[in-house]
C-alpha positions in Angstrom: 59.6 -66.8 -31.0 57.2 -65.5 -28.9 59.9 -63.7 -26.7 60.8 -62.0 -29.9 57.3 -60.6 -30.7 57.2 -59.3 -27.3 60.3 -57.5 -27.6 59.1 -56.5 -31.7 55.6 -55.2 -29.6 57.7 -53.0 -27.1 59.7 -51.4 -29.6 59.5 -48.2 -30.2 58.6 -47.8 -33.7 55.9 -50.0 -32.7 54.7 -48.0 -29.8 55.2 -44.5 -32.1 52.9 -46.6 -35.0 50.4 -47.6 -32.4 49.7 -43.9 -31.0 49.7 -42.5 -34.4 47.4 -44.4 -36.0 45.3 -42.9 -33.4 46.3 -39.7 -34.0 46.0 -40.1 -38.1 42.5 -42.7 -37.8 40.9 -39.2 -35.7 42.4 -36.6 -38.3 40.8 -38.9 -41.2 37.5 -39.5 -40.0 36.7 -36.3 -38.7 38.4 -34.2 -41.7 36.2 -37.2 -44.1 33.5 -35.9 -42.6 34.4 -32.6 -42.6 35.4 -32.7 -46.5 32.1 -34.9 -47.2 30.1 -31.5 -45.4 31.9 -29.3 -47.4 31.8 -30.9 -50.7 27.7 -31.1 -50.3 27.4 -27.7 -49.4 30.2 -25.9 -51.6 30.6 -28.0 -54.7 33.6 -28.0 -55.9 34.6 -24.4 -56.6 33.8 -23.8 -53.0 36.1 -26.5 -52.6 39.1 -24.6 -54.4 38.7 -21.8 -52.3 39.2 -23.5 -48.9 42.2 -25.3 -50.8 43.4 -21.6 -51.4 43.0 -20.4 -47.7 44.3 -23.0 -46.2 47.4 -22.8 -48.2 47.6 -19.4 -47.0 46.6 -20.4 -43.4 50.1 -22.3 -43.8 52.0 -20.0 -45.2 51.3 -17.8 -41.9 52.3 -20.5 -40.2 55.3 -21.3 -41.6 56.3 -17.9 -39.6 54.8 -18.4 -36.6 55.2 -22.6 -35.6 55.7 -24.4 -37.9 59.1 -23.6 -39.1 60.3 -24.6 -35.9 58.5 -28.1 -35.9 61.6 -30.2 -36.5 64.0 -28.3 -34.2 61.7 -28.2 -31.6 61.4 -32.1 -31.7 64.9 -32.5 -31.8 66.0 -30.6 -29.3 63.2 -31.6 -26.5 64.1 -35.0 -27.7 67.8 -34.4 -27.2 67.7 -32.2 -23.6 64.7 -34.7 -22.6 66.9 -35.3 -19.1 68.5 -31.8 -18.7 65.9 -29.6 -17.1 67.3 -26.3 -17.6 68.3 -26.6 -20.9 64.3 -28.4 -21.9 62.7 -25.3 -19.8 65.1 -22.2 -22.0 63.7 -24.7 -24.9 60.1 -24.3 -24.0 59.9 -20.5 -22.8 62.4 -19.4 -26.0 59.9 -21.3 -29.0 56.7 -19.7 -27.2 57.7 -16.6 -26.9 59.4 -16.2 -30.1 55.8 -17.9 -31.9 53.7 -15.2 -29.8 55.5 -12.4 -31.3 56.0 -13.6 -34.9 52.0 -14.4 -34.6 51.5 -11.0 -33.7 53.8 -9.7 -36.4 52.4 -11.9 -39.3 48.6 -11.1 -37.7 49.1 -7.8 -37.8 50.3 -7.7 -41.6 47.5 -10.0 -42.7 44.5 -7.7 -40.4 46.2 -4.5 -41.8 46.5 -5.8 -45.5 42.9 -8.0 -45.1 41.5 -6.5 -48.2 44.8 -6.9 -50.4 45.1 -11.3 -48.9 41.3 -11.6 -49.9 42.1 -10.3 -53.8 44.7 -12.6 -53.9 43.0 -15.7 -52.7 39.5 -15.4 -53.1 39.4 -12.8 -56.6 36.9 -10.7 -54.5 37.8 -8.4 -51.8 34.4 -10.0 -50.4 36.2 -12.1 -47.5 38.5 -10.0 -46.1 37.3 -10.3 -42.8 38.1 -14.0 -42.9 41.3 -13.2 -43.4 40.9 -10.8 -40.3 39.7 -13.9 -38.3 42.7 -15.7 -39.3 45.1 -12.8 -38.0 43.5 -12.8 -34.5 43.4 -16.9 -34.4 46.9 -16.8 -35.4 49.1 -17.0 -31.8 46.6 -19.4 -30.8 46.8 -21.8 -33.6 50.4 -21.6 -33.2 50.4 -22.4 -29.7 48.6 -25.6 -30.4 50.9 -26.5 -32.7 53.9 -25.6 -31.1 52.7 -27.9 -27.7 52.2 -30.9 -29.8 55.8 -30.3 -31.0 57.3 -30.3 -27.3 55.1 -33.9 -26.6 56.4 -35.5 -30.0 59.9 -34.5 -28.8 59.6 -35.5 -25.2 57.7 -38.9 -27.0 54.5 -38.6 -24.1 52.6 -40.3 -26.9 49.6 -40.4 -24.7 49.3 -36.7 -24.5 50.3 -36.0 -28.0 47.4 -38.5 -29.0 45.3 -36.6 -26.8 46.0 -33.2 -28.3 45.7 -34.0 -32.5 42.8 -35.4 -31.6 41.1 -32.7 -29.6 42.4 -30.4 -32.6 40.7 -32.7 -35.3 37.0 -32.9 -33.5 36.7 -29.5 -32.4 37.8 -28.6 -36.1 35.3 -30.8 -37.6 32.3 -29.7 -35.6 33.2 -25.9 -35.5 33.5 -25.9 -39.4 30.5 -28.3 -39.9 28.5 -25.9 -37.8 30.0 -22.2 -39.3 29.5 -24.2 -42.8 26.1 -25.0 -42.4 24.8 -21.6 -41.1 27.0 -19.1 -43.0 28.1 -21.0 -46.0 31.5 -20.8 -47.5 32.4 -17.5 -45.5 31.8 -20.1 -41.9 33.8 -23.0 -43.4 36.9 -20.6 -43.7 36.1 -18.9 -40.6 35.9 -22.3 -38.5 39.5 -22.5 -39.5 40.4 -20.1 -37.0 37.6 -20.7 -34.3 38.4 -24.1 -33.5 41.7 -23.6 -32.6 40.8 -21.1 -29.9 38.5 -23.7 -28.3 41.3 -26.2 -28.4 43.5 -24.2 -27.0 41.1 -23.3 -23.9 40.9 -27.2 -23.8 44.6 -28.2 -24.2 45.7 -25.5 -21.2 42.6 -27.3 -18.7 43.3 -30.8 -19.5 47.3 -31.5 -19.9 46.6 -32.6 -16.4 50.2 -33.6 -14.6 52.1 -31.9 -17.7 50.6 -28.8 -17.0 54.2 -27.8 -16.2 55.4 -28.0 -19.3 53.6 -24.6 -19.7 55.2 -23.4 -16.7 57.5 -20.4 -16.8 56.7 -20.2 -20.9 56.4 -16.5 -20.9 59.1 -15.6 -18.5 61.5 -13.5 -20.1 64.4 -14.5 -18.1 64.4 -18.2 -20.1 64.9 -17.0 -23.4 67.8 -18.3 -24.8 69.6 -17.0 -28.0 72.0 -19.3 -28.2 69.0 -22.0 -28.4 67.6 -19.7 -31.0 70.2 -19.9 -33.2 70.1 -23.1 -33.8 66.3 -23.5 -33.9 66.9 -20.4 -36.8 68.3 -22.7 -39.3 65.4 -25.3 -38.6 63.7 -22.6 -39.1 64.4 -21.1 -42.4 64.5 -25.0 -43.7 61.1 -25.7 -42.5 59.9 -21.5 -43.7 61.6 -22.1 -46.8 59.9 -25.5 -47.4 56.5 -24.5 -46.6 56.6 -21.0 -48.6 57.2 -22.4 -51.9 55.5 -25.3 -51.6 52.4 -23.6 -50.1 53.5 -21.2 -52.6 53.3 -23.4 -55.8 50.1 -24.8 -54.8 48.6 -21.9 -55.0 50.3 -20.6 -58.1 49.4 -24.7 -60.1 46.0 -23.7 -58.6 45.5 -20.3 -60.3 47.0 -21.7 -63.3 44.0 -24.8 -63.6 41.7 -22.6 -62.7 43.3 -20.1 -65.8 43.5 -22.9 -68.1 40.9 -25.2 -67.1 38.3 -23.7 -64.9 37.0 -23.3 -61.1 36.0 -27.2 -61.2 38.7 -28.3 -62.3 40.4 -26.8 -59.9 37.8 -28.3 -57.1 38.3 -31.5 -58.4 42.2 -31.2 -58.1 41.5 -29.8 -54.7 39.5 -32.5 -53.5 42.1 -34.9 -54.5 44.7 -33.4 -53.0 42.9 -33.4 -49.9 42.1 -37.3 -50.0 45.6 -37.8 -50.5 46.7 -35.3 -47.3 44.4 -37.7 -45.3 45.2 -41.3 -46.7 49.2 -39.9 -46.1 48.8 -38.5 -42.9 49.6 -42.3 -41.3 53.2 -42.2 -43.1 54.5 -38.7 -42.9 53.8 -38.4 -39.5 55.7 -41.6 -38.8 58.2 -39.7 -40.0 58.4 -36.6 -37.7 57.0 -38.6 -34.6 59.8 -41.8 -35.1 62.5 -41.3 -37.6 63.5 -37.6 -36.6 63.9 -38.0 -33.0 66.1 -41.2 -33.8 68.3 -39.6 -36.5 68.6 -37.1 -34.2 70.6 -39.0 -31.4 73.2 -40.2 -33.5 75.6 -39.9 -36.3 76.0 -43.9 -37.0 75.5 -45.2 -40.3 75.1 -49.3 -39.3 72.1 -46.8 -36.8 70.4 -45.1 -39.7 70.6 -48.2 -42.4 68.4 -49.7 -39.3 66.5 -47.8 -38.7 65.5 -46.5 -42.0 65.0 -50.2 -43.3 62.9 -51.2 -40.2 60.8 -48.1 -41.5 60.5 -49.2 -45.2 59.7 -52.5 -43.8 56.9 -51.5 -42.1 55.8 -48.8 -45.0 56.0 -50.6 -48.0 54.5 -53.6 -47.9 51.2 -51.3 -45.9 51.7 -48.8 -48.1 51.1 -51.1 -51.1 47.8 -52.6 -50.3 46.5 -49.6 -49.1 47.1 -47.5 -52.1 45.8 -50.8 -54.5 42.8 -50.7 -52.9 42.4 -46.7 -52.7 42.7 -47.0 -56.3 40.3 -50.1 -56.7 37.6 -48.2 -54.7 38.3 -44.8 -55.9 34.5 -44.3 -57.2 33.3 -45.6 -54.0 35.7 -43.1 -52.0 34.5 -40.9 -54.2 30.7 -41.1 -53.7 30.9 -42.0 -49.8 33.6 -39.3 -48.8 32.4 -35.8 -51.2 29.5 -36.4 -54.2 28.3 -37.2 -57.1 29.4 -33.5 -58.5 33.5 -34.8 -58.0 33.4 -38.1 -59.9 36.1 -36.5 -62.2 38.0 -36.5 -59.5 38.6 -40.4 -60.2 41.1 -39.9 -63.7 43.1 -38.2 -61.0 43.9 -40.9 -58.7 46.9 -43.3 -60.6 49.8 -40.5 -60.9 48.6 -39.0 -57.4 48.8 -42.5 -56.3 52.1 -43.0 -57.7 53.8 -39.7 -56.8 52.8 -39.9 -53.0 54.2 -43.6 -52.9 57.7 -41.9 -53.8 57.0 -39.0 -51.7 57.2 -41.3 -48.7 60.2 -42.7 -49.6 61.9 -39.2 -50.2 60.4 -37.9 -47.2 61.5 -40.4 -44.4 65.2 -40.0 -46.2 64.4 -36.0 -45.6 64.6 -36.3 -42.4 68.1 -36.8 -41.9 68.6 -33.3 -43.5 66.1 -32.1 -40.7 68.1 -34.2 -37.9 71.6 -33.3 -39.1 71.1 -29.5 -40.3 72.0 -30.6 -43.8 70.3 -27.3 -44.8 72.3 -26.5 -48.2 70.8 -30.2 -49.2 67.3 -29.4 -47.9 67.5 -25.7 -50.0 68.8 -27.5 -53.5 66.7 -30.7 -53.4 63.0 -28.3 -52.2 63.8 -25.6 -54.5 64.2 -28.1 -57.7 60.9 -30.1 -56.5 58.7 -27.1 -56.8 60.5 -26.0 -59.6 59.5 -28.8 -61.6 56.4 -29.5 -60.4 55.1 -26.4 -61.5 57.0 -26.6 -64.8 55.8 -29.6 -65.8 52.2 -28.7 -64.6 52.7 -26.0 -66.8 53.6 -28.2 -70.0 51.8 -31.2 -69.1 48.2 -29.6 -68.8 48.2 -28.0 -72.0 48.1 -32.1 -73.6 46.7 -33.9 -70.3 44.0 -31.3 -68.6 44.1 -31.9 -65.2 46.1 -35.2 -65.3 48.7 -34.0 -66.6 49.2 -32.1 -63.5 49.3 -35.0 -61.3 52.0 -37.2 -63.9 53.6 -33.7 -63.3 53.9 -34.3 -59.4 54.6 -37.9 -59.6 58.0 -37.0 -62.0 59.2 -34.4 -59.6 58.9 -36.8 -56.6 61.1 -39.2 -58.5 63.8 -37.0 -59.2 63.5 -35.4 -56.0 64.0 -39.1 -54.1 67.5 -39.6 -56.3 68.4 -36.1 -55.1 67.6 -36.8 -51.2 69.3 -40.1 -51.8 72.7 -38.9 -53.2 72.6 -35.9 -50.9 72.4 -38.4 -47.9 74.6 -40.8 -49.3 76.8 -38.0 -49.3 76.9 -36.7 -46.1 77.8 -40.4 -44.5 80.8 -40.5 -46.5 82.0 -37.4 -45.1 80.9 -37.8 -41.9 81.4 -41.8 -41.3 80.9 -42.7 -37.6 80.4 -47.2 -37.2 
């Protein structure tokens, strides 16, 4: 018995869980205090404005790192022990974010005034959207590092880096917040990655090297840049519409129901981005890079059910007593000026259970290239979700959108599920 806990201890879903609660218990309490700042200072239509700019902060993103998240962590994880092949990795994904964040930075500096009308109804804050252009390649180099350390699993570093990231954002945007209002909350967006990246580059201390040789033309690899493409238009694809239909559900609250409405539905989508941060990133920092090194199905049936093993029963008693204390939350973590927030928290509840399910399934669609699967199943989940937020809130306010999210998770978990279903029956390796 106790040779098997040593062994259950050492494993490494168990290590990946360990780090990551690090990495997610840092994320939370900084962006709880971050969001508890905010919410006191903005109210809540402040609050559906940084909802609206962060949105587009990812969006911009999407172009520049973050569509390459999943093939970057496959393929370090896969060429871990070839050196060549990790270093054309490394120096192809940096250079290739550099010059789509000058690309998308110029387009957003050029077209400031335009971004700002769309977001913010004013042409007011268009030189936050300025900010945003010049922060852009360094932002993306942050997030493209942590990528190589997931893949390459140095858990230590990777712990290391999120939470540098998470502080620095927290007290840069506290700070900008408190001194210039709403216009230094969005501005700290793009600060505080600057600062981390002058951190991340001093202290990566022996893995310095993986920086090494990053700009040096002569390691660019388009073959490796094929294939990172189609992880790349997944990922871009994802993130556009989904980014995309938040801010269109947004607009249409705030249409329909109102600027605090739309704070409120902001703030709770922001409590539920931190309370799932623990079991989505599980997902990308465990199941990918295992999916990714085989094609078994007795290998993904265990390791997808040693995942839900350790989810479910978690994710169960912590969402029972989220909803239990949702006042409490409410009161400790934003004010008095969100307790609406609280008819919210049942459907959200409900959808983001599924949406863990659905999502660690996902994941094989990310580790196998199943991309005609990824296309179908994202397109229909945004298409409903909106849909239904469209019909729902005309009988439900506000609520309706949320019983909106948690239908289109549903269906979206029986689509993954017979998509991946499908693929092992063509492609059956025991």
């Amino acid at each position: 018995m106790i040779e098997q806990l040593k062994i259950f201890f050492r494993s490494s879903l168990i290590k990946a869980s360990y780090f990551n609660l690090i990495i997610v218990s840092v994320k939370v309490l900084s962006g709880f205090i971050l969001s508890k700042v905010f919410a006191v200072l903005l109210g809540p239509s402040g609050y559906a404005f940084i909802g609206n700019f962060q949105n587009l902060s990812k969006l911009a993103t999407a172009f520049t790192a973050e569509g390459y998240q999943n093939g970057v962590i496959r393929f370090t994880s896969q060429y871990s022990e070839v050196p060549i092949k990790l270093k054309k990795i490394r120096a192809t994904i940096y250079q290739i974010s550099l010059v789509f964040s000058i690309i998308v930075g110029v387009v957003l500096f050029v077209f400031s005034h335009y971004w700002s009308e769309l977001i913010f109804q004013t042409k007011e804050y268009h030189h936050v959207i300025k900010c945003l252009a010049v922060g852009l390649p360094f932002i993306s180099f942050n997030l493209i590092t942590i990528y190589v350390l997931n893949g390459l699993q140095k858990y230590k570093k990777l712990a290391f880096v999120n939470s540098v990231l998470s502080v620095v954002g927290m007290l840069v945007g506290i700070g900008l917040c408190y001194v210039y209002d709403l216009a230094g909350g969005l501005i700290s967006f793009s600060i505080g990655p600057v600062i981390v990246f002058l951190i991340v580059v001093f202290f990566l201390f022996k893995d310095r090297y993986l920086l090494f040789d990053i700009f040096n033309i002569k390691w660019f690899s388009t073959a490796f840049l094929k294939k990172a493409n189609l992880y790349f238009f997944m990922a871009a694809y994802g993130m556009v519409i989904s980014y995309g239909n938040l801010i269109a559900i947004r607009t249409l609250i705030i249409s329909q129901q109102g600027i605090l409405e739309a704070g409120y539905w902001e703030a709770m989508n922001r409590i539920s981005t931190y309370y799932l941060m623990f079991f989505l990133s599980l997902t990308s920092i465990y199941l990918l890079p295992q999916f990714s090194k085989t094609n078994s199905v007795k290998r993904f049936k265990r390791e997808i059910k040693s995942f839900y093993s350790l989810v479910i029963p978690v994710l169960a008693v912590f969402f029972i007593g989220i909803y239990l204390f949702r006042f409490l939350l409410l009161k400790l973590l934003l004010s008095k000026a969100f307790m609406p927030t609280a008819n919210l928290f049942f459907w959200q509840l409900v959808g983001d259970s599924i949406s863990v399910l659905a999502i660690a399934l996902v994941k094989q669609f990310h580790a196998k290239l199943m991309v005609k699967a990824y296309v179908i199943c994202n397109g229909v989940l945004n298409l409903m979700y909106f849909c239904l937020s469209y019909l729902f809130i005309q009988d439900y306010g506000i609520v309706g959108v949320t019983k909106a999210y948690a239908l289109s998770y549903a269906i979206y978990l029986l689509m993954v599920f017979g998509f991946v279903l499908h693929y092992f029956k063509k492609n059956v390796a025991d």
